[in-house]
N, C-alpha and C positions, 0 to 999 in steps of 0.2 A: 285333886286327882283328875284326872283326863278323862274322857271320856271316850272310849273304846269304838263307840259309834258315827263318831266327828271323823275318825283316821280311814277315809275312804276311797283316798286315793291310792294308785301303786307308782311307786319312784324306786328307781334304780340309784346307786349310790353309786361311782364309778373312782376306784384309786389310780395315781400315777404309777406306774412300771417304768423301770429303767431297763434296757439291756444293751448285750453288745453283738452288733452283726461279726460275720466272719472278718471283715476289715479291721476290725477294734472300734470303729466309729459308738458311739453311745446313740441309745434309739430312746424315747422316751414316749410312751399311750399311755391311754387309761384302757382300763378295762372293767367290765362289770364286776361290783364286789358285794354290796350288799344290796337285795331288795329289799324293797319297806311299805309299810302303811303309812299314811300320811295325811294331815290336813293340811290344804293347798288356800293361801288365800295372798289377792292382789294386795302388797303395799303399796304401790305409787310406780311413777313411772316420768319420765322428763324426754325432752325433744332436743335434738343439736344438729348442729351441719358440719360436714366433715367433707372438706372437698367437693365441693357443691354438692353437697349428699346428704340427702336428712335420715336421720336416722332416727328410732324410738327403743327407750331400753325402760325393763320392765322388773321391778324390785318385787318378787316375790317369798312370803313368810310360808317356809314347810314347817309343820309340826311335828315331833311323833317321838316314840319313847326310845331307843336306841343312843345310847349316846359315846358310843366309839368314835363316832365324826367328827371331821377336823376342816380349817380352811384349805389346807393340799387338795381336796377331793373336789369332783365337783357332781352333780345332780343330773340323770335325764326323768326329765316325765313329759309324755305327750309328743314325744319326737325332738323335743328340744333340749339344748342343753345350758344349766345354768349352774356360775361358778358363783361359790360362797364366798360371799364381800367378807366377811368375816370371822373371828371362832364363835363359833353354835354359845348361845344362850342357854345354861342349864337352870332351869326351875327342878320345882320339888321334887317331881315324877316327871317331869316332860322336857321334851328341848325343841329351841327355839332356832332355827338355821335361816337367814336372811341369805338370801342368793338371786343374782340378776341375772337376766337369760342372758348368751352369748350372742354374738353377731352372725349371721349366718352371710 
């Protein structure tokens, strides 16, 4: 079982919206869906160049008990935003959501 004391982060959980303006055109955001507690810990992180551009991305593991989450969603915490590489890791009591910050 988890421990309730470790989830001391706050993370916003943000789903995709589709709609349609008055033209018909399709519109697609996210918008804030779920808040959460969370344990935030770095996995790893890699360097590349991208049009003479270096850039750095950062693979971070959220913890926490909720597991309505999917890889459509993606995470803000801390001003940032990070899409989930994959579907959430369910254990016993807990889940496991790998997610890499976005590019700003």
């Amino acid at each position: 079982m988890i421990n309730a004391g470790i989830l001391r982060e706050s993370i916003m959980i943000q789903k995709l919206t589709t709609t349609q303006d008055e033209y018909g055109d399709v519109i697609q955001t996210y918008t804030d869906y779920l808040p959460l507690r969370a344990s935030v810990k770095y996995a790893g992180g890699a360097k590349s160049v991208e049009n003479f551009e270096t850039w750095n991305s950062q693979t971070v593991v959220f913890t926490t008990y909720i597991r309505n989450i999917d890889e459509t969603m993606r995470i803000k915490w801390k001003d940032n935003i990070y899409i989930i590489n994959s579907k959430p890791l369910i254990n016993y009591d807990y889940l496991e959501i790998y997610a890499e910050k976005l590019k700003n």
